[in-house]
MARBA-3410 file (N, C-alpha, C, O; in Angstrom, 1 decimal):
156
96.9,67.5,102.6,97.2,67.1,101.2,98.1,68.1,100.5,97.4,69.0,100.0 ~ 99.4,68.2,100.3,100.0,68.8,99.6,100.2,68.5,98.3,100.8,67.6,97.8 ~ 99.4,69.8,97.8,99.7,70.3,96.1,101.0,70.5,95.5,101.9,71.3,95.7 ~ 101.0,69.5,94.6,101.9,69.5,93.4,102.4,69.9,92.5,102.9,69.0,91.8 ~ 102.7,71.5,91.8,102.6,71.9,90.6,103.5,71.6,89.7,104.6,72.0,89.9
103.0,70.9,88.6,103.4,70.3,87.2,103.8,70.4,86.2,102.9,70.0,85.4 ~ 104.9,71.0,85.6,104.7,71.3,84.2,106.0,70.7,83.4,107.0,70.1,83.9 ~ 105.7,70.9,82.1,106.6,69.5,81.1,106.6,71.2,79.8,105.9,72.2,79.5 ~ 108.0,70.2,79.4,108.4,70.8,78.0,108.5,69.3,76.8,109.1,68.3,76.6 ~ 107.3,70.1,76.1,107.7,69.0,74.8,107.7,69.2,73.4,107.6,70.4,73.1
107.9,68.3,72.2,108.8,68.4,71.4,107.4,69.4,70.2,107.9,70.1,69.3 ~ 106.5,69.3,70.3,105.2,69.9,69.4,104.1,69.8,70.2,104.1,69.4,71.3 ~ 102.8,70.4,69.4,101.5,70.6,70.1,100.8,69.6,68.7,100.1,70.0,67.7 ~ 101.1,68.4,68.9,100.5,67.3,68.0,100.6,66.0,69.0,101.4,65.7,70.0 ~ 99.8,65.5,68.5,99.7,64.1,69.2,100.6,63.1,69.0,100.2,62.0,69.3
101.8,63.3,68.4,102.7,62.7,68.5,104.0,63.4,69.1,105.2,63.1,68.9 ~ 103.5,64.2,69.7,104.8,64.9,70.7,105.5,63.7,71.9,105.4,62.7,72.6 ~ 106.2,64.7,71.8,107.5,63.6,72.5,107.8,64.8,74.2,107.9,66.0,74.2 ~ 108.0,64.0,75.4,108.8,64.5,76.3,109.7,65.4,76.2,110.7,64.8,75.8 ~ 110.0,66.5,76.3,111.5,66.9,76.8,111.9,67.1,78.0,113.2,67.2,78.1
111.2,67.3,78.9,111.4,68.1,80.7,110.2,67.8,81.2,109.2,67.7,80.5 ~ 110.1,67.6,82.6,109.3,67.5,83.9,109.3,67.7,85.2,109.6,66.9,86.0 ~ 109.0,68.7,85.5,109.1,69.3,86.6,107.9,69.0,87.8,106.8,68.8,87.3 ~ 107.9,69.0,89.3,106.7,69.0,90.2,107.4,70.1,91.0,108.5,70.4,90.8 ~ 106.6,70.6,91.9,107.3,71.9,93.1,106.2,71.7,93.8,105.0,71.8,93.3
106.7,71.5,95.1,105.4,71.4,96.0,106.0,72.8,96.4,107.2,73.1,96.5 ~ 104.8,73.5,96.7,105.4,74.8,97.7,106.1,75.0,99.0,105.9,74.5,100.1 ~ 107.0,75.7,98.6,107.7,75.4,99.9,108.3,74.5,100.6,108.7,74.3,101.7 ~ 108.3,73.5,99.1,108.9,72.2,99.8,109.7,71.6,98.9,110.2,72.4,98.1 ~ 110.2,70.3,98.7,111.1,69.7,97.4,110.4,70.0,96.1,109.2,70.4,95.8
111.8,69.4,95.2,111.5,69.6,93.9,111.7,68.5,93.1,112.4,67.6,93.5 ~ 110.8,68.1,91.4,111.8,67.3,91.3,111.7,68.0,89.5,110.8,68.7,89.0 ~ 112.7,67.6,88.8,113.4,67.7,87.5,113.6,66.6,86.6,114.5,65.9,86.9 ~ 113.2,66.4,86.0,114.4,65.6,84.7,114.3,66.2,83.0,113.4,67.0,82.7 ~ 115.0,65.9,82.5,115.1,66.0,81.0,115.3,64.5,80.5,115.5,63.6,81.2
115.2,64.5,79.5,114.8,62.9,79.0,115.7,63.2,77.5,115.0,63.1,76.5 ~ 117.2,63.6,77.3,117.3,64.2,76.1,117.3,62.6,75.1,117.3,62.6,73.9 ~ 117.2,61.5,76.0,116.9,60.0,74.8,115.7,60.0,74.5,115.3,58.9,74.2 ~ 114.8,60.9,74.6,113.2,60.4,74.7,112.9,61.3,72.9,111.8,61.1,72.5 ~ 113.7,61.9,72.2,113.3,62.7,71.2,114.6,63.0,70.4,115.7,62.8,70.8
114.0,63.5,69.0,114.6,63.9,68.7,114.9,65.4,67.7,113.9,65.8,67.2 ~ 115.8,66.1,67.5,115.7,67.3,67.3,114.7,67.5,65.8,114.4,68.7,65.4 ~ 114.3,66.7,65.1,113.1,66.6,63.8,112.3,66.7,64.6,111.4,67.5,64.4 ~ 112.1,66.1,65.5,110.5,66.1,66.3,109.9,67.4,67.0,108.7,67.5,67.3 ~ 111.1,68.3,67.1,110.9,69.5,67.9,110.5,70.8,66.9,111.3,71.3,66.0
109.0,71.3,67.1,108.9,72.8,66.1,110.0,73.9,66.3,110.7,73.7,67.3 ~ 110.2,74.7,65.8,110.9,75.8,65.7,111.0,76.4,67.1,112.1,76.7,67.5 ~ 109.6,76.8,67.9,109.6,77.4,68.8,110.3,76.4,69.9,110.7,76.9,70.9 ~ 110.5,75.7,69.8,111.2,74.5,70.7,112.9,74.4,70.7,113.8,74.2,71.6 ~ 112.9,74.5,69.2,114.5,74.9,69.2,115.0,75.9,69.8,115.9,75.8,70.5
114.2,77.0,69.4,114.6,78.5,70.2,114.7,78.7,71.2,115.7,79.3,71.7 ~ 113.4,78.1,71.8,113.1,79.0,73.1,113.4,77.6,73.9,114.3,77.9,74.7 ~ 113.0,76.4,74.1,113.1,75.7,75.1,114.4,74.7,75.3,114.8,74.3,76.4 ~ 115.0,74.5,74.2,116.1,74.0,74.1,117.5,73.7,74.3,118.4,72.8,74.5 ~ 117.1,75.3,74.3,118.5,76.6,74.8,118.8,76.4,76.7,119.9,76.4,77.3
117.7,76.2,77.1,117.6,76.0,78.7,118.1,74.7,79.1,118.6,74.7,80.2 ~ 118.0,73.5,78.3,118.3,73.1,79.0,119.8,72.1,79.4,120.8,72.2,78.7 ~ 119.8,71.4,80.5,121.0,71.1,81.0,121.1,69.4,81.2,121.0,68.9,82.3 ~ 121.2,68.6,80.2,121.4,67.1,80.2,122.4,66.7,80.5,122.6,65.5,80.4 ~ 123.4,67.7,81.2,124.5,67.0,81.6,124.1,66.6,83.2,124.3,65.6,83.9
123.5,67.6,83.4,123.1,67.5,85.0,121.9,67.1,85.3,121.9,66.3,86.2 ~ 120.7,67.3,84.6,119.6,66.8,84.8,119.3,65.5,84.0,118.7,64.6,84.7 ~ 119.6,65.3,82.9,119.4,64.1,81.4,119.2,62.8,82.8,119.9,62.7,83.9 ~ 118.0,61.9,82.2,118.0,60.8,82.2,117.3,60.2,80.8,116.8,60.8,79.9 ~ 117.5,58.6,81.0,116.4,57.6,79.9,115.1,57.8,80.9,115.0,58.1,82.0
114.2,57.3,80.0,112.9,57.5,80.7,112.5,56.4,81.8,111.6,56.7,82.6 ~ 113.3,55.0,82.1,113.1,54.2,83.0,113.9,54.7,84.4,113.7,54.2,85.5 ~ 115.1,55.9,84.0,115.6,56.4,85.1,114.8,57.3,85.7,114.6,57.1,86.9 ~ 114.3,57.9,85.3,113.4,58.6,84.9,112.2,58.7,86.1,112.1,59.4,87.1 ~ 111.3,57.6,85.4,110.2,56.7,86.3,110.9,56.8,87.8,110.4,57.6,88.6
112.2,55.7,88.2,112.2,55.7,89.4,112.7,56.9,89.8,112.3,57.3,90.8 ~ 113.5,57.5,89.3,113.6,59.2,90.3,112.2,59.5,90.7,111.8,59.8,91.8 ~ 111.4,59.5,89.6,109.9,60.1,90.2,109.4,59.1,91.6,109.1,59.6,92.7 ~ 109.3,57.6,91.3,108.6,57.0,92.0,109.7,57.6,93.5,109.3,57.8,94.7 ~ 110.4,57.8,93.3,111.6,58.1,94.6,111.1,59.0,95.1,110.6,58.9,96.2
111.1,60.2,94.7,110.5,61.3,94.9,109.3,61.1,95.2,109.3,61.5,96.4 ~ 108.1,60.8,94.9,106.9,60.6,95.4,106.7,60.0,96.5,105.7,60.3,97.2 ~ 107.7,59.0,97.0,107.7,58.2,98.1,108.0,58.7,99.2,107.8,58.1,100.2 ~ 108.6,59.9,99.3,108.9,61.0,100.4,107.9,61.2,101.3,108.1,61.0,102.6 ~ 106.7,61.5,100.6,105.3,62.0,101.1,104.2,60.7,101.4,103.9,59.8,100.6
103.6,61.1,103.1,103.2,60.0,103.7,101.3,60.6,103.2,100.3,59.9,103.4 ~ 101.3,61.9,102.7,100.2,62.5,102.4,99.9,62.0,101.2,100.6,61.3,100.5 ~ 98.3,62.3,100.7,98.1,62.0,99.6,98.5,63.2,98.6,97.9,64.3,98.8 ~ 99.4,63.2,97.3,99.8,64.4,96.8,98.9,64.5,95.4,99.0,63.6,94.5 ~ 97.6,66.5,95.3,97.3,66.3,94.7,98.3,67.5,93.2,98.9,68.5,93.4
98.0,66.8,91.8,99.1,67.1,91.2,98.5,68.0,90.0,98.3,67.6,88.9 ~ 98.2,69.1,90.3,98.1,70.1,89.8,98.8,71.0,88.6,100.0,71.4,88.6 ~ 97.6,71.2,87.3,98.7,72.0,86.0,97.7,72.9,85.6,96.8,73.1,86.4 ~ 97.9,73.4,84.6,97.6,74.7,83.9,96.9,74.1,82.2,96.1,74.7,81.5 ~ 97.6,72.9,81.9,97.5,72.7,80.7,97.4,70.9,81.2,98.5,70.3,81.1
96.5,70.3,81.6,96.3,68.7,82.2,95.6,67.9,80.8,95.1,66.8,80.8 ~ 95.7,68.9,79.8,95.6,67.5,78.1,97.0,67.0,78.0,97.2,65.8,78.1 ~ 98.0,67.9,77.9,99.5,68.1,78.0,100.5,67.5,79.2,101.3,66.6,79.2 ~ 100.2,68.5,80.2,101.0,67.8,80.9,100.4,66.4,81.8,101.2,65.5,82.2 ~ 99.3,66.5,81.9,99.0,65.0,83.1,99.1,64.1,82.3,98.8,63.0,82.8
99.5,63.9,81.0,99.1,63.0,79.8,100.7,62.4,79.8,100.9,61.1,79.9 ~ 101.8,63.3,79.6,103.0,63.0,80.4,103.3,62.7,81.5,103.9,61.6,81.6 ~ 103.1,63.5,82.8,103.3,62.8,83.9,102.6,61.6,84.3,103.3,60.9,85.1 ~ 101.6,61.2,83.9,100.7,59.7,83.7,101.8,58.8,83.4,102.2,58.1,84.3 ~ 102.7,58.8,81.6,103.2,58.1,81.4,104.5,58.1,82.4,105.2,57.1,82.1
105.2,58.8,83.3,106.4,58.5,83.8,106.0,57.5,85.4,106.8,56.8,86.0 ~ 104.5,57.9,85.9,104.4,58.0,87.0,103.8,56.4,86.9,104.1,55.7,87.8 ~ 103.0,55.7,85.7,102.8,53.9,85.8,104.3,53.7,85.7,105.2,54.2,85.1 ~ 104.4,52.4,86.8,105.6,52.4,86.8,105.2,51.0,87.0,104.3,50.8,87.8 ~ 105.7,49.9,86.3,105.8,48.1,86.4,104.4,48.2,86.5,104.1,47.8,87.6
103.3,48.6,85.7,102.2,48.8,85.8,101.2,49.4,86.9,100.0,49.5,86.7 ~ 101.8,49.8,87.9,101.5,50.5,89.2,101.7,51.7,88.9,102.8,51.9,88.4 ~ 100.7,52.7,89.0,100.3,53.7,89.8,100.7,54.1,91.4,100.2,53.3,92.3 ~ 101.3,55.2,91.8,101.9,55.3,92.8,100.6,55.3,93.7,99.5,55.6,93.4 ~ 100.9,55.0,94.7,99.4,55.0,96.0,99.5,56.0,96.9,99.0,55.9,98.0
100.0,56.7,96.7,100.1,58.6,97.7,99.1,59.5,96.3,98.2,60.3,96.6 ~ 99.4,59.3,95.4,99.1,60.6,94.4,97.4,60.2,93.3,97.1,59.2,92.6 ~ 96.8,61.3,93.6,95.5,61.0,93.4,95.7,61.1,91.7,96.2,62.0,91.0 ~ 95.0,59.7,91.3,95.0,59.6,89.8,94.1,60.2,88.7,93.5,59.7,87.7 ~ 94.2,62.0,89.4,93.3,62.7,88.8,94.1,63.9,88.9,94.6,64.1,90.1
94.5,65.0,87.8,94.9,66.2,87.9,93.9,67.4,88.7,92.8,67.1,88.9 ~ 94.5,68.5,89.0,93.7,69.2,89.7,94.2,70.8,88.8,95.4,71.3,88.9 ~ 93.2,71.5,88.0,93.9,72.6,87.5,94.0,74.0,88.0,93.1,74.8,88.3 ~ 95.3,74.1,88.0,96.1,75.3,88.0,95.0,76.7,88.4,94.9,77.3,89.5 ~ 94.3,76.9,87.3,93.5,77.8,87.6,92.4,77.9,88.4,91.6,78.8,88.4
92.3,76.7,89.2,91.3,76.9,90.2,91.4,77.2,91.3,90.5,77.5,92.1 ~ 93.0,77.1,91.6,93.4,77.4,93.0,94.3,78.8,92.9,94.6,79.5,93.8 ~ 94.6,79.1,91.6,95.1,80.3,91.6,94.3,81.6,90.8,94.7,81.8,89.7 ~ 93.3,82.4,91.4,92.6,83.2,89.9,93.3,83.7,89.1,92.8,83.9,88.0 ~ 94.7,84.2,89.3,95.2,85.1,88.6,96.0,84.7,88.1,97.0,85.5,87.9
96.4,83.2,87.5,97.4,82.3,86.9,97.2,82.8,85.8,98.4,82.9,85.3 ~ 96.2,83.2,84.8,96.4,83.6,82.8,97.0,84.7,83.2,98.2,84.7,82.9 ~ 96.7,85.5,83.6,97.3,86.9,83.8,99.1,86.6,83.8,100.0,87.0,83.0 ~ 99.2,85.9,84.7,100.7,85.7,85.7,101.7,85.1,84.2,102.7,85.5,83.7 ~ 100.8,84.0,83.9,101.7,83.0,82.7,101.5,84.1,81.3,101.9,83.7,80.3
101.1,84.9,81.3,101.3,85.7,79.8,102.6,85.1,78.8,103.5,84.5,79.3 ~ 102.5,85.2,77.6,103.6,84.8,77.4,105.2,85.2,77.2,106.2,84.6,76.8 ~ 105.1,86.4,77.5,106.0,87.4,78.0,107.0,86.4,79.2,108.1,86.0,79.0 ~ 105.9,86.2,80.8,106.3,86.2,81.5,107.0,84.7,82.1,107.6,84.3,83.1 ~ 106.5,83.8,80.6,106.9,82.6,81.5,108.1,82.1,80.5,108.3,82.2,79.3
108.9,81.5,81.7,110.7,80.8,80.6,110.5,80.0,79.7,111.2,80.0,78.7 ~ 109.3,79.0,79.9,109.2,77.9,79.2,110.1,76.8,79.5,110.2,75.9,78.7 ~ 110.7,76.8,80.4,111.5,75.7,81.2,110.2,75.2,82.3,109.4,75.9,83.0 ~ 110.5,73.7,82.0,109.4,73.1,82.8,109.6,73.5,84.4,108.6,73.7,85.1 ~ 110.9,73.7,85.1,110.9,73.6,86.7,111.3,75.1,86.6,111.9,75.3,87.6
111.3,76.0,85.9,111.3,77.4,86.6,109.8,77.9,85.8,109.6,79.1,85.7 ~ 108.9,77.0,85.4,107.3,77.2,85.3,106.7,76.7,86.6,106.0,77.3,87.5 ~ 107.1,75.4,86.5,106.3,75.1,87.6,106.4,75.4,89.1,105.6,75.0,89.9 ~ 107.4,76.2,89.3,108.2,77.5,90.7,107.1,78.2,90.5,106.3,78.1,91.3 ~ 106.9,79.1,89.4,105.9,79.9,89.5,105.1,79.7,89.3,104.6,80.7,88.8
104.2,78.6,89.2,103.1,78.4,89.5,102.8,78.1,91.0,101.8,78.5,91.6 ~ 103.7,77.5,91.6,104.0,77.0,93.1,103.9,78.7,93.9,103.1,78.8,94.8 ~ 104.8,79.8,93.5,105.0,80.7,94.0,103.7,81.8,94.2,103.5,82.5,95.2 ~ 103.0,81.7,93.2,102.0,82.2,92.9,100.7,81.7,93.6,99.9,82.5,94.1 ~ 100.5,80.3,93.7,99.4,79.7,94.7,100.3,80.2,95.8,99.8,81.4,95.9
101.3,80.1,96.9,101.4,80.6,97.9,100.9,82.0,98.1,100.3,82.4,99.1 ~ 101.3,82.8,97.0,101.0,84.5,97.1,99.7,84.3,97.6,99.5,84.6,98.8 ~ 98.6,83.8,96.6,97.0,83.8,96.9,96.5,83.3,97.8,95.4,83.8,98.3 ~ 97.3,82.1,98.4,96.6,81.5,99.5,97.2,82.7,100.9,96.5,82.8,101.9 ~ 98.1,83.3,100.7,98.5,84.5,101.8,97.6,85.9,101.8,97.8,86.9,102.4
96.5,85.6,100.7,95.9,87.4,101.0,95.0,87.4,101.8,94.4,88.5,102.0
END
C-alpha cells in the first residue's frame, strides 16, 4: 500500500476558504501539483497568504480550473494498481480539499482509501521537523518533506 503525502495551500483558516495548491508525493515515487489560480480570489486571501504563499507560486506552469484539475488527479491516481493511503498533517484542512478534487462525476476513485491517515503517526518527529521556521508553505515542497521525512524514519 503506498503512502501518499498531502498537503494544500489555501486562501484563510475560516470555513469559507478557498483552494490555492495541491500537492501528493508518494515517496520515492511520482508527484502530483496543481494551483487552481480560478478557484479564488486575492480578497479571499489573509495577509499571511499574500506574503508568504503567493509569492511561490507558478500558474503559468502549474494553473489549472478545478475540472482540469479533478482529471489530472483522477489521472494521476490511476497509475497505482495498489490501494493508495493519503496521508496529512492537518486532515480538517487538507483531506476536506483533496475530498473535493478527488469526487469526480460523483465517483470516488477505487485505489484510494476514503479515509485520511495522519502525518504524525507514521512520522514521530513531524511537529518538530514542520516548525514554522522550517516549512515553505508551498503545498508540493511541504508535502516532499513530509514524504522525505517518513522515509528518514522508516530507515532507522
Amino acid at each position: 500500500m503506498p503512502f501518499a503525502f498531502l498537503d494544500t495551500e489555501f486562501t484563510s483558516l475560516t470555513a469559507h476558504a478557498k483552494l490555492v495548491s495541491l500537492a501528493l508525493v508518494i515517496p520515492e515515487g511520482p508527484e502530483f501539483y496543481v494551483e487552481l489560480p480560478q478557484n479564488w480570489a486575492l480578497a479571499d486571501c489573509t495577509d499571511f497568504v499574500v506574503d508568504i504563499v503567493l509569492p511561490q507560486l507558478e500558474p503559468a506552469q502549474y494553473g489549472m480550473s478545478v475540472p482540469e484539475a479533478r482529471d489530472a488527479l483522477w489521472q494521476f491516481l490511476s497509475r497505482f494498481d495498489e490501494e493508495i493511503i493519503v496521508c496529512c498533517d492537518a486532515p480538517l484542512w487538507d483531506w476536506e480539499f483533496f475530498s473535493q478534487l478527488a469526487y469526480r462525476h460523483g465517483k470516488w476513485p477505487a485505489n484510494v482509501r476514503n479515509a485520511p491517515r495522519k502525518s504524525y503517526d507514521l512520522i514521530p518527529d513531524l511537529a518538530e521537523a514542520i516548525a514554522e521556521e522550517q516549512v515553505p508553505h508551498h503545498a508540493l515542497l511541504d508535502a516532499r518533506l513530509a514524504a522525505e521525512l517518513y522515509l528518514a524514519a522508516t530507515r532507522r
